[in-house]
VOTI-279693 format. One record per residue (C-alpha): residue number from 1; residue in one letter; x, y, z. Coordinates in steps of 0.02 Angstrom, whole numbers. Example, Ala and Ser with C-alpha at 12.3 -4.5 7.8 and 13.67 -1.06 7.14 Angstrom:
2
seq,type,east,north,up
1,A,615,-225,390
2,S,684,-53,357
***
This chain:
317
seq,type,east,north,up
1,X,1496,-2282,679
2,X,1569,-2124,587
3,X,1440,-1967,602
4,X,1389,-1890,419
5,X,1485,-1703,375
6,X,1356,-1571,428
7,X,1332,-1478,257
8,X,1382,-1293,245
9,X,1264,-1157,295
10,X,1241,-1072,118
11,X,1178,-887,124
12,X,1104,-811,-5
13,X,1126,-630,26
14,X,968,-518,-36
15,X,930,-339,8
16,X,729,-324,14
17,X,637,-204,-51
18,X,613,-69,87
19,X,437,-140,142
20,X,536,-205,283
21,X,544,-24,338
22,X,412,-62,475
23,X,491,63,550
24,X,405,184,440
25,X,248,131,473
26,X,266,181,682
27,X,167,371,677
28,X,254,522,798
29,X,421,432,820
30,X,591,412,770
31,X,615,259,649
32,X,682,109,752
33,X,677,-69,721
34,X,729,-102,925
35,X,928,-99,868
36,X,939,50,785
37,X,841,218,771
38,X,854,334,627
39,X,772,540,656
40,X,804,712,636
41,X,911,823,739
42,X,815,896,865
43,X,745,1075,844
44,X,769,1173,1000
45,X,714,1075,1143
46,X,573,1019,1033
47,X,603,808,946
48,X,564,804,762
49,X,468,631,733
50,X,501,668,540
51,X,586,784,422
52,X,452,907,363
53,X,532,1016,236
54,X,476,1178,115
55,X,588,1231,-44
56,X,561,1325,-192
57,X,620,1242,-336
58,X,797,1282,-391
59,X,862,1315,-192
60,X,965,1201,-72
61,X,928,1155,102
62,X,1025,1079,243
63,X,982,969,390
64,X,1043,860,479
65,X,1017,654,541
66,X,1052,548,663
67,X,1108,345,685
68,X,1079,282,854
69,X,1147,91,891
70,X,1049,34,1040
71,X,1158,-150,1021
72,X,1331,-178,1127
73,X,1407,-199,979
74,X,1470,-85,823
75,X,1387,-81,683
76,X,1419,-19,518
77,X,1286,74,398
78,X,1262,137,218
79,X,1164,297,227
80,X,1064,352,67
81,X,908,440,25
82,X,755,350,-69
83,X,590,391,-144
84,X,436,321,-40
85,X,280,257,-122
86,X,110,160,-90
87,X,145,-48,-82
88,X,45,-155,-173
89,X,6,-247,-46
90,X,-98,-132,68
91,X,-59,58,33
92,X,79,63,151
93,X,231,186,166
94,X,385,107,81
95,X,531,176,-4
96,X,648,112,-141
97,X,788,13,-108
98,X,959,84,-178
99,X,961,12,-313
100,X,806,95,-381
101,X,801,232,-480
102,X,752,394,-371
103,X,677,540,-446
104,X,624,645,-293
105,X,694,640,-132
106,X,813,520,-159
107,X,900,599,-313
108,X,879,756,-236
109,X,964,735,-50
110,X,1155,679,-25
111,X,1189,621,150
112,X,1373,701,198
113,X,1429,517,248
114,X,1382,366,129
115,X,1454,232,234
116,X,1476,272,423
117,X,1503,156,580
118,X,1430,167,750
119,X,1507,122,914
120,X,1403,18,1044
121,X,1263,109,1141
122,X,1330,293,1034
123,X,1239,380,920
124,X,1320,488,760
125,X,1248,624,672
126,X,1260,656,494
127,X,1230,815,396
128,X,1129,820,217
129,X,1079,922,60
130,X,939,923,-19
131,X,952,1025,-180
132,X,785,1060,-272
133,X,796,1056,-459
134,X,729,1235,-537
135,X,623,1092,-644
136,X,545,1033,-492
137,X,372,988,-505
138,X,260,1078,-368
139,X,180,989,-239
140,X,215,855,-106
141,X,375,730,-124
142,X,388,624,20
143,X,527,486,48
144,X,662,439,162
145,X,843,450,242
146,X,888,263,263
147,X,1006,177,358
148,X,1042,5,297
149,X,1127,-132,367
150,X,1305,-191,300
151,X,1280,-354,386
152,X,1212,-503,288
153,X,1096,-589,440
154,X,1069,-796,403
155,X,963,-911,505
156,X,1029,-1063,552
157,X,980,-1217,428
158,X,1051,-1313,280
159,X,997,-1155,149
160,X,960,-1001,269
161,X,906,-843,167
162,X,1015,-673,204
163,X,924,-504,230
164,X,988,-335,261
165,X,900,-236,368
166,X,869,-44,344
167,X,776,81,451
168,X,743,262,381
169,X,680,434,442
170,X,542,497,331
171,X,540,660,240
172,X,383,756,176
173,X,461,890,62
174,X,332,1029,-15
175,X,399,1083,-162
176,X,307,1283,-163
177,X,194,1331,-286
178,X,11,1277,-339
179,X,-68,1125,-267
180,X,-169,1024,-355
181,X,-306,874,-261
182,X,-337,746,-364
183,X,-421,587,-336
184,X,-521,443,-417
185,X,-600,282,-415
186,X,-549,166,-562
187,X,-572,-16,-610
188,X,-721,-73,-491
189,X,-750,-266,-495
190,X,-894,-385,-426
191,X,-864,-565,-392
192,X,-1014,-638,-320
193,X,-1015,-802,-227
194,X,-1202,-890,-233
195,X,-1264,-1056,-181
196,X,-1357,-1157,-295
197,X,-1501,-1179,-203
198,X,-1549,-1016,-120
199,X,-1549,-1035,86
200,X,-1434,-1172,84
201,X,-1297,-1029,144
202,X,-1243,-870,140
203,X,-1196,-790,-6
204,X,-1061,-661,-28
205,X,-982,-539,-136
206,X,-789,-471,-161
207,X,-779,-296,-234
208,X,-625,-225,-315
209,X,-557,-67,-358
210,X,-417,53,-383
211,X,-383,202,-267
212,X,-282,324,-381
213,X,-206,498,-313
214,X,-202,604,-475
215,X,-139,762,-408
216,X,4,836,-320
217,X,-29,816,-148
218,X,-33,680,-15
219,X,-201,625,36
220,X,-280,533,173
221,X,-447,469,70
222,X,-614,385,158
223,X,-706,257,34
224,X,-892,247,74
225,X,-982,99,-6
226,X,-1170,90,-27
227,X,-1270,-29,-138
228,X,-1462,-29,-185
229,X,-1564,-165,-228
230,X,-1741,-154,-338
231,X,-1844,-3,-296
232,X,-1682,77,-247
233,X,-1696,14,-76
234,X,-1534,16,25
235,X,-1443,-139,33
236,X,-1299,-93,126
237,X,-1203,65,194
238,X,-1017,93,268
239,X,-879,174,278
240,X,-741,29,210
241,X,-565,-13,340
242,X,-428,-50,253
243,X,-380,125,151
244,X,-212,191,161
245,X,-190,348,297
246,X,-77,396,180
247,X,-110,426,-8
248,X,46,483,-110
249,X,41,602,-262
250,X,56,520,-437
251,X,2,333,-339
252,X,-116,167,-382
253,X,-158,55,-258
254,X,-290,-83,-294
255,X,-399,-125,-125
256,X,-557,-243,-101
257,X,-698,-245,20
258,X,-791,-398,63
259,X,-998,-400,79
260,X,-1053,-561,182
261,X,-1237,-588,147
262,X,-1261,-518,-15
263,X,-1452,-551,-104
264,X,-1470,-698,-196
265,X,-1608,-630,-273
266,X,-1602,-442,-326
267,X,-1555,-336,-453
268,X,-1461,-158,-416
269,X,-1304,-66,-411
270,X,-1151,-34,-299
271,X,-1080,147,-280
272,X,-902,168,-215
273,X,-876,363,-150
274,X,-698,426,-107
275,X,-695,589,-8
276,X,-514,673,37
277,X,-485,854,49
278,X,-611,941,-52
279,X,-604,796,-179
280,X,-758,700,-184
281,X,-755,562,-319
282,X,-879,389,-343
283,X,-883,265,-463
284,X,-1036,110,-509
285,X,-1076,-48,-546
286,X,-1226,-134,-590
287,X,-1266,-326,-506
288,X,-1372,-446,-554
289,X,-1400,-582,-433
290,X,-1515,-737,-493
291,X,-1526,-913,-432
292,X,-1449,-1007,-582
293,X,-1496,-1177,-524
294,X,-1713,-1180,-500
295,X,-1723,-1069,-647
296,X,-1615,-1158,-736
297,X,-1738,-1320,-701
298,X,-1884,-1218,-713
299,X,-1816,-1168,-903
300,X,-1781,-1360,-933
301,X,-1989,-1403,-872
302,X,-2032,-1270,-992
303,X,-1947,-1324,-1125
304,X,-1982,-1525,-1113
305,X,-2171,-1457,-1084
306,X,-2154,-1368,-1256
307,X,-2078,-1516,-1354
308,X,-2226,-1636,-1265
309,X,-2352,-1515,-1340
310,X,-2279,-1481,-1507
311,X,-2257,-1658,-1516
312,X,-2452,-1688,-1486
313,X,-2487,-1566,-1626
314,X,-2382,-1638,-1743
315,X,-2454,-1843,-1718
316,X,-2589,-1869,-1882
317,X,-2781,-1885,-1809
***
């Protein structure tokens, strides 16, 4: 009996957008995915987890970066600089892939190397400029140095998806002159979640809104949410997990926060408050929450009750 052809591997090749920079994410440290480690040239004896950079517009600085291959094997990296921003997702650090347009940091810095390879178990170390337009605006511009991956990875299988990895040392470049905080609380939402019959279970309630960093300078925002019920009596109080450490100038990022146990019967309003660096900011919204089923029934008795009655009237004596 003849054995079927195995079927090529096909790989699609894809570069992801530079969420997969997890790397990023890893506070006080140089950049590394557990291959390969992208930071900044020491200073003195002292280790630079990040580049943290001042310029006034129209000058020029130099630094310099470093590509460390932790594998037994050589590897070979493009080197380019990218523009970081809040994801989607969860208000995480990311930065744009290279085929993105840049308009801060990573139209702004030129590594000295665009394509460089590193031996086994070596590290190289590449020098930069970063040349500040006399147009700059002032004010924070964070992004990256990034180190991507010339190597298409597949996984084994009939159609096996390609990625290429990339690992980047942040930069936080102040641009001098006058800072402006800005922050505010846009687009708040309630979607409530009731039983039909009150006490058959818990209710619930999803709230929405948009966390939006209006000025010039990164923030690192608390959201307080409080709602009141009838009489103004306090419903519920906290401080809400979940908001970016991290909020970037000029950046949206829509977030929820969940209330388990919300009334079933009550009328009132939620407050969101967003505090960050002398910025203090809240927005409202009203709730209504009714139990649609008995008063729905209860309007139904009324109504058949009325018809009986006006009926009576209306019969000749």
């Amino acid at each position: 009996m003849s054995l079927p052809h195995p079927r090529p591997l096909l790989v699609l090749p894809l570069v992801l957008p530079l969420v997969l920079l997890a790397a990023l994410l890893t506070p006080a440290r140089a950049a590394d995915n557990g291959e390969w480690s992208v930071y900044p040239v020491a200073s003195g004896a002292a280790a630079r987890p990040y580049f943290y950079l001042t310029a006034a517009p129209g000058t020029t600085l130099t630094d310099r970066v470093v590509i460390s291959n932790k594998t037994n094997a050589p590897r070979a990296f493009r080197l380019y600089a990218a523009d970081a921003y809040n994801t989607a997702r969860d208000g995480g650090f990311a930065v744009r892939s290279a085929g993105e347009r840049q308009r801060g940091v990573g139209a702004w810095a030129r590594p000295g190397r665009e394509r460089v390879t590193v031996p086994a178990r070596a590290s190289v170390t590449i020098p930069y400029t970063l040349t500040v337009p006399a147009s700059a605006i002032p004010g924070d511009h964070p992004g990256a140095l990034v180190a991507l991956d010339e190597h298409v990875a597949g996984a084994p299988g009939r159609v096996a998806l390609g990625v290429r990895r990339a690992v980047g040392a942040r930069v936080y470049l102040r641009v001098a002159g006058p800072t402006v905080p800005g922050l505010s609380i846009e687009d708040v939402t309630l979607r409530q979640d009731r039983p039909l019959l009150p006490g058959t279970r818990p209710s619930r309630a999803l709230i929405g809104y948009t966390l939006h960093n209006r000025g010039n300078v990164t923030l690192s925002p608390e959201v307080a949410l409080t709602a009141e019920g009838l009489f103004g009596r306090t419903l519920l109080r906290r401080t809400l997990s979940g908001v970016p450490a991290e909020l970037l100038p000029r950046q949206r990022i829509r977030l929820t926060a969940r209330w388990p146990g919300s009334p079933q019967l009550d009328r009132g309003e939620i407050r969101l408050t967003a505090t960050a660096r002398e910025v203090r900011e809240s927005a409202r919204v009203p709730f209504l929450a009714l139990p649609w089923l008995p008063l729905a029934l209860l309007a139904a008795l009324v109504g058949a009750l009325w018809l009986w009655r006006r009926t009576r009237q209306d019969r000749p004596r």
